[in-house]
Structures are given as C-alpha cells and as structure tokens.
C-alpha positions as CSV (number, residue, x, y, z in Angstrom):
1,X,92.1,110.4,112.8
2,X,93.9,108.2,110.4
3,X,92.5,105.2,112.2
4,X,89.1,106.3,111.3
5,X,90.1,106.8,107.5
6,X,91.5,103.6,107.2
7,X,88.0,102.0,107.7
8,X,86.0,104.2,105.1
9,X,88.6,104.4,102.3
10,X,86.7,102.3,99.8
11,X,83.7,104.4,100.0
12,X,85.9,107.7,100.5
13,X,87.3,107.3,97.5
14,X,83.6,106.4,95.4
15,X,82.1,109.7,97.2
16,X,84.8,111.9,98.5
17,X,84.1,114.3,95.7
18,X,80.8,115.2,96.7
19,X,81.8,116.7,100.2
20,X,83.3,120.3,101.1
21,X,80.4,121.7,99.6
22,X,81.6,124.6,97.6
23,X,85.0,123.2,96.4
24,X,84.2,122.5,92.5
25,X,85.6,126.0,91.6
26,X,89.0,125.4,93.7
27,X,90.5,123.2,91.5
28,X,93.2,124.6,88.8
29,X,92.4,123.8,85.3
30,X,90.8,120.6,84.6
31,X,90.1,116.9,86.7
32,X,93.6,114.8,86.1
33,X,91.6,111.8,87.1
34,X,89.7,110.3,90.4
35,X,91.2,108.8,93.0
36,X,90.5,105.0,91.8
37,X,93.5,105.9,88.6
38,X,95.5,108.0,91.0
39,X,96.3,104.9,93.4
40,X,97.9,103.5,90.4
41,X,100.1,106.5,89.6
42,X,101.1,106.6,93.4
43,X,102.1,102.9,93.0
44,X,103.7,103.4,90.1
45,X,105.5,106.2,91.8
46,X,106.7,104.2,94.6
47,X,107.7,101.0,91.9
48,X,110.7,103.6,90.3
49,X,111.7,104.2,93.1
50,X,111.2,104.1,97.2
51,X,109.4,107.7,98.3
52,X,108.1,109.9,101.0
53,X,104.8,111.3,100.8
54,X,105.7,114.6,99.8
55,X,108.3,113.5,97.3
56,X,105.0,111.8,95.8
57,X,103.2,115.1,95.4
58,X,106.1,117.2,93.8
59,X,106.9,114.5,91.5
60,X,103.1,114.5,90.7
61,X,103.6,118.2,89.6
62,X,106.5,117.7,87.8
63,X,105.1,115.1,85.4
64,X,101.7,117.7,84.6
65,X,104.1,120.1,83.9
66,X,102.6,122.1,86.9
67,X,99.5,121.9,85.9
68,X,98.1,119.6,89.1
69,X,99.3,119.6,92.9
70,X,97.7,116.7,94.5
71,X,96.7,118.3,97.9
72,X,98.3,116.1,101.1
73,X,94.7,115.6,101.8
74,X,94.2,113.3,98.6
75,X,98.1,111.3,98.4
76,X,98.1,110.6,102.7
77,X,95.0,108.6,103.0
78,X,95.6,106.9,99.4
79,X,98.9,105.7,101.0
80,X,97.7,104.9,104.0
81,X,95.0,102.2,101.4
82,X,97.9,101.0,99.8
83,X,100.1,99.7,103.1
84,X,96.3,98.2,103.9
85,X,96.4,96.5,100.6
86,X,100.2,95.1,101.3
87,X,100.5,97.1,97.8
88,X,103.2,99.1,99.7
89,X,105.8,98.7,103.2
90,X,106.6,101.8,105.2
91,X,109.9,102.5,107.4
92,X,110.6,105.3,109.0
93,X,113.0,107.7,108.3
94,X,113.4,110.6,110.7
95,X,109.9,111.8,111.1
96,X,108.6,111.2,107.9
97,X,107.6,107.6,105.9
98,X,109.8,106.3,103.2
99,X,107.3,104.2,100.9
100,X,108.4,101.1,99.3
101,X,106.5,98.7,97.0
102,X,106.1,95.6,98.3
103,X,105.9,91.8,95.4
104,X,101.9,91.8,95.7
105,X,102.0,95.7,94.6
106,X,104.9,94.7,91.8
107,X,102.3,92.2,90.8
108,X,99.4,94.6,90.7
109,X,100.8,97.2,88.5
110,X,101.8,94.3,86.0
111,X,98.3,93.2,85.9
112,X,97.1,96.5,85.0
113,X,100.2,97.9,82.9
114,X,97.9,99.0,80.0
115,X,95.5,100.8,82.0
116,X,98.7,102.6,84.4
117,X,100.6,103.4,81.3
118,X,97.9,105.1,79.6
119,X,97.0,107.4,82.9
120,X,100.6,108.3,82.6
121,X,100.4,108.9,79.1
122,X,97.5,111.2,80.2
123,X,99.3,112.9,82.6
124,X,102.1,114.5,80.4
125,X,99.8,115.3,78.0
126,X,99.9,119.3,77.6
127,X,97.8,121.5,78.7
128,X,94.7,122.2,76.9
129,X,95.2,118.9,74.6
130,X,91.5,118.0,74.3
131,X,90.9,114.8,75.6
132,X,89.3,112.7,73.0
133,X,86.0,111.2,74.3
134,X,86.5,108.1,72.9
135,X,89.5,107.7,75.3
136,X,87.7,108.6,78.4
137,X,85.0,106.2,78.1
138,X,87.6,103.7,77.4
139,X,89.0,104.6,80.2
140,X,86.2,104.3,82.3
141,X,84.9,101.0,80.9
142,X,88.5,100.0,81.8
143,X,87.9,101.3,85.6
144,X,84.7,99.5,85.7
145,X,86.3,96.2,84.8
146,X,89.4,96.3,86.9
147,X,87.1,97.6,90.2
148,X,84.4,94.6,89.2
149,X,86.6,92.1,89.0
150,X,88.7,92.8,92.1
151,X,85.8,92.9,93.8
152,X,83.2,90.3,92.3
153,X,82.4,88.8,95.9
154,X,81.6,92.1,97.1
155,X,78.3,93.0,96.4
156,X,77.9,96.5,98.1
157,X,80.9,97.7,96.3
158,X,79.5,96.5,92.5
159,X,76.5,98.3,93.7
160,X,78.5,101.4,94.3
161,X,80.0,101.1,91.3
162,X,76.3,100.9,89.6
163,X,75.2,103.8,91.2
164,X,77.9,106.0,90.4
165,X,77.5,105.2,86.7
166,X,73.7,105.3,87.1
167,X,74.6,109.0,88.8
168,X,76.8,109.6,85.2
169,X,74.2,109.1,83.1
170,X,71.7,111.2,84.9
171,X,74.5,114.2,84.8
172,X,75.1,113.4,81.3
173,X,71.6,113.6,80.1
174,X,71.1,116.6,81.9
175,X,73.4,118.6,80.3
C-alpha cells in the first residue's frame, strides 16, 4: 500500500482534503495548517532530535497544547515523502522506524527558517487567538513562493498550484 502512496504524494498532499466525503465536521477546533507547512514541522521535529512516528504525533499535541492530534494517516505518508526527498534516513529499531534528519534536510529547514519558525510560532499559539488575516495571506504568499520555486521546471505542479488558488478565490468570493 505504501508503495502506491509513495508515487501520488505530491498530488495527495494538493488534494487529499477533498476526499472522505463527509469528514469536514471531524476535525477538533480549527485547521493547524495543510500538509505542505506540516512537512516542515515534521522536519523540524526530526532536526531536535531523531524520532519515531508516533513520538512525532504526541509531540505534535504537546506543542498545541492538545488542541490538534495529527491522525497516523496524515504523519506516515508525510514521512514516507521525506525519506523520498533524502530530507530524512530511517533505521530500524525493534519494529518501529527511528527517523533521522539527513545534511540535504539540515539544509532545507535553513533555507526556510522564517517560514518554519513562524508555523511554530503558530502552533503554540492559544486556543481561540484569532488569527490575523494579514498573517495568513502572508503565509500563503510564502507557500506559493517556496512550492514555485522548488518546482519551477515542473509545469504540472505550478499548475496545481494555480488551480488551487484559482479554487480559493472562487470559495472566497462565494462566501
């Protein structure tokens, strides 16, 4: 099964929201952020210090304060991207994966300290602290860029990238 995520992760990540039809009421409280910004929290994770999957998760939840529990289901397969990215090297340790960053993932997060630090500013934010709008459209702009740029040869993700925000102003203006 894992072999077949491996080979869709880029657009899983753009468009796993929109299946499990039914799910938008499941989650508790409000979005902590998509998966694009959580593969940088993961790495981040992994940069303090070497983890398992599930250490990943609870440490997740003790930085929100409780307030978000990243299924399996979303920190597995983002792991499984990173070790495809060489962001990350694996060894096993009884029957679980200990995760460790690897100098290209080092080298990633230094790129985009500004943009990890501020999700984990986010993160630790309290509950109910209204997110100023300015700030999220910052942040997005700042997605945009970092996805464009690592991906300026690749034409069919920049035009998944222009449809999702194409997508965001039609949801906006519906309102």
């Amino acid at each position: 099964m894992f072999r077949f995520l491996h080979h869709h992760h880029g657009f899983r990540s753009m468009h796993g929201h929109h299946h499990g039809g039914g799910g938008r009421g499941r989650e508790r409280g409000p979005k902590m952020f998509d998966a694009g910004a959580m593969r940088y929290v993961v790495l981040q994770l992994i940069a303090e210090k070497p983890r398992h999957g599930y250490e990943i998760i609870k440490e997740l939840e003790t930085r929100s304060g409780g307030g978000y529990t990243p299924s399996p289901g979303a920190i597995y397969p983002l792991l499984s991207m990173l070790l495809d990215m060489g962001h990350v090297s694996a060894t096993a340790d009884g029957n679980k994966k200990l995760h460790t960053i690897t100098p290209e993932g080092e080298a990633f997060l230094a790129e985009n300290r500004q943009f990890v630090d501020a999700i984990l500013a986010r993160m630790s934010e309290p509950e109910g602290g209204r997110e100023d709008l300015r700030s999220v459209m910052h942040e997005l702009k700042e997605a945009c860029i970092i996805q464009a740029r690592s991906s300026s040869h690749d034409e069919d993700k920049l035009a998944q990238i222009r449809a999702i925000l194409r997508r965001a102003i039609n949801d906006i203006t519906q309102l």
